[in-house]
N, C-alpha and C positions, 0 to 999 in steps of 0.2 A: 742495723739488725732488721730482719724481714718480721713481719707480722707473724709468720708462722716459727717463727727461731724465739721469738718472744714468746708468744702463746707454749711453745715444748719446755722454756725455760720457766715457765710457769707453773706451769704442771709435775714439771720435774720436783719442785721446791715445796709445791704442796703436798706431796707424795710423799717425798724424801722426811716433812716432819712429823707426817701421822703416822709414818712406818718407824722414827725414832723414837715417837712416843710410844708406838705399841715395844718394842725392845727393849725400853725402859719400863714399865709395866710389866712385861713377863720377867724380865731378869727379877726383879720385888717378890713378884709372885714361887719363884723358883725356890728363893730364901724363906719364903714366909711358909712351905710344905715342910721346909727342918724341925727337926727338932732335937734340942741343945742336950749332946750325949757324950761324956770324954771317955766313956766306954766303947766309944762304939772302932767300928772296923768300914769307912765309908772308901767306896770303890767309885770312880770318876768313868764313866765309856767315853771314848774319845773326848779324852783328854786335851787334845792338840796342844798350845804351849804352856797349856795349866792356869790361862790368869782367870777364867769364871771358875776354875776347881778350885781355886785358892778362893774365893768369894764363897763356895758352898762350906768349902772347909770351914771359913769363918764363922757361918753357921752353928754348924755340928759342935766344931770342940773335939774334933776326934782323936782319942788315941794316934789313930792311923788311918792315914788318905792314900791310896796307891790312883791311879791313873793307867787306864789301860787305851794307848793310841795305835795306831797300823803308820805313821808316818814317824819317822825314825829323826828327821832334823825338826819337828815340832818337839819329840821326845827333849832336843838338847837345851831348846831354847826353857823348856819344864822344870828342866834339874837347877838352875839356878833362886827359885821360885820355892824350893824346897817339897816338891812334889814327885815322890816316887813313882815310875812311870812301867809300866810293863808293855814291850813292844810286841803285840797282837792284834787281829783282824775282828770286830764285833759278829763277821760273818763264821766264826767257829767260836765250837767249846769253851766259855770263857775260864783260863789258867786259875781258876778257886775249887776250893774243896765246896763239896755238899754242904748248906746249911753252916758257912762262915765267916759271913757278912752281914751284916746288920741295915747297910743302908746302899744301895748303889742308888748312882743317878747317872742319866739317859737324855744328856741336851741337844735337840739339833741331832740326831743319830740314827733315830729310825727310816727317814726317809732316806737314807741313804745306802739303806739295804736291801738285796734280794727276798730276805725271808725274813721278816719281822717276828713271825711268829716263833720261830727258834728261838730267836735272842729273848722275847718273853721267857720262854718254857728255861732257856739259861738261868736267866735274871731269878726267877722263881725258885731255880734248883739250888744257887749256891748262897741265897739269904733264908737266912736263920728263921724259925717260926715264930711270926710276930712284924719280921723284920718289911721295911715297908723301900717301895723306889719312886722315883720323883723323874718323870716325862715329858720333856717339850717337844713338840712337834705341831711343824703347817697340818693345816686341816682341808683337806680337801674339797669338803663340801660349803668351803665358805662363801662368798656370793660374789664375792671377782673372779673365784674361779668358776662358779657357775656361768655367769657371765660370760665369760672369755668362751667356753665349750661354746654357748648356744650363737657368739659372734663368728665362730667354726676356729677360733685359736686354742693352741695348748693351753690347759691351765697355767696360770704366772707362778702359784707355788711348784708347778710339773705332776705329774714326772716328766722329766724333761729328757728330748731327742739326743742330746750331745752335752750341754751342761746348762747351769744357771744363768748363764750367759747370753746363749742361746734365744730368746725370746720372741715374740712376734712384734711387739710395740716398741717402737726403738725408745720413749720415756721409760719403760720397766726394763730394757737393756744398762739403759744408762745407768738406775737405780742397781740393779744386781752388781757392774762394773764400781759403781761406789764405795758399794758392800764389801767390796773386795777390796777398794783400797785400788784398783787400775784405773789407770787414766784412758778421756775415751779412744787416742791412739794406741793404747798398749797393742804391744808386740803379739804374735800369733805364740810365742814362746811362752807368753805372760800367761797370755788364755791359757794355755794348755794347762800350765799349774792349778790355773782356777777349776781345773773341768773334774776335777776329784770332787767338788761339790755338788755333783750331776745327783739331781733327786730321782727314784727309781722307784721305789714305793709308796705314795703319799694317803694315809689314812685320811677316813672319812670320821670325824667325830664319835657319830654309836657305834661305829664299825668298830673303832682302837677301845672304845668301853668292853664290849661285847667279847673282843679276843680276851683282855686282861680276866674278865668273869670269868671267861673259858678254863684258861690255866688257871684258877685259882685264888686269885686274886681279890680281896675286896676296896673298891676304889672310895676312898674317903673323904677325895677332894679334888676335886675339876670346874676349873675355868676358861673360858675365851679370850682372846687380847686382841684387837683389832678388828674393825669393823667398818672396810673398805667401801665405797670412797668417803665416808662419815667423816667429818672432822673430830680431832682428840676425846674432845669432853664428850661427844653423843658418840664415839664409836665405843667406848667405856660404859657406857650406859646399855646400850644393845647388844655388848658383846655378854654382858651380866645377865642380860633378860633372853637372850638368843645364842648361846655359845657353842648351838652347833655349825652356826652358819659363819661363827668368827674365824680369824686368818689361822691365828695359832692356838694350839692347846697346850696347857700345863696342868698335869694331874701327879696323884699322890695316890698309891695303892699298896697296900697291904698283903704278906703271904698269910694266907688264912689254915686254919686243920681243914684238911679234905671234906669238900661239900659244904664250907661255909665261905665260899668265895661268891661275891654278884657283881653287877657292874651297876655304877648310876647314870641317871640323867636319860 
């Protein structure tokens, strides 16, 4: 093994567990915006095979979990899992009545849309007064990806050219191919399927506060998870003390009566 195939296999590995920690962390934090309702009517966005909707469900207690995904064989792999699925695209009308839903949540989904703002002003129309949504999403303006602009590369969260795959540093190629679960030979066939995960919108922390205020919204609860290249226990620490400049965000916002919606932070 050459000194530089060592040194990538290094870097890889230190990468690979501050990014697992941070995923473990916001998954906690995802759970910890619930709250325990067997009334309630909790709607899943991209759903894909239902195993985090079934961890949120665990949460709730709900009555009723529907699941709304745009990929129709994630749909099959859901229905075993006991999670009613409804096969729609987040980039339209989401299939609910006005103000009857209690809780949606929005993992991983926003940046994979044209128009975010829509799907807010959705989210907002068809949960009930009172009723509150729970948000993960990369953050833009966190400080690798600042970094990577001012080295003149895409940002690593993107938006990304072609998909997440796609990368400038073959150590954050390798990490995205992980994520997925491909090997670093996969097939051009393989990629392709991966390229659905192509990020196209990626909020900036006050920017995603600031829209939710807009529509409405009163945000009750917003954190940071990861805090690049920081190791675990200190990127935890700063992403607390600095969480606009952390990797991912997970908040918790509220439909308010008109005019008493703000943003925090």
């Amino acid at each position: 093994m050459s000194i530089r195939s060592g040194l990538r296999q290094l870097a890889f590995g230190y990468l690979d567990r501050i990014y697992q920690d941070t995923v473990r962390e916001r998954y906690k934090e995802q759970l910890a915006c619930l709250e325990r309702d067997p009334n309630a009517l909790l709607i899943d966005l991209g759903c894909h095979t239902g195993v985090n909707t079934a961890r949120l469900a665990g949460a709730v207690g709900p009555r009723e979990v529907i699941g709304l995904e745009c990929d129709a064989t994630a749909i099959r792999q859901a229905a075993p899992r006991g999670i009613a699925c409804v096969l729609a695209n987040a980039e339209h009308p989401l299939p609910f009545g006005d103000g009857s839903v209690d809780v949606v949540t929005a993992m991983d989904v926003f940046e994979h849309l044209s128009d975010p703002r829509a799907l807010v002003r959705e989210i907002h129309r068809v949960l009930r007064l009172g009723g509150y949504c729970v948000i993960a999403t990369p953050n833009l303006a966190s400080w690798h990806n600042v970094f990577a602009l001012v080295l003149g590369l895409q940002p690593f969260s993107g938006p990304n050219l072609t998909s997440m795959l796609d990368a400038d540093l073959s150590v954050v190629r390798a990490l995205h191919r992980d994520a997925y679960g491909l090997a670093p030979d996969a097939t051009a066939e393989e990629m392709e399927v991966a390229s659905v995960h192509r990020h196209i919108v990626v909020a900036a922390y006050r920017s995603l506060l600031r829209l939710l205020a807009q529509e409405g919204f009163q945000v009750e609860r917003c954190r940071g998870f990861g805090y690049y290249p920081w190791p675990a226990l200190a990127g935890r620490l700063l992403s607390r003390l600095d969480p606009a400049h952390s990797h991912h965000i997970v908040l918790k916002a509220r439909k308010m009566p008109a005019g008493e919606g703000n943003g925090a932070g």
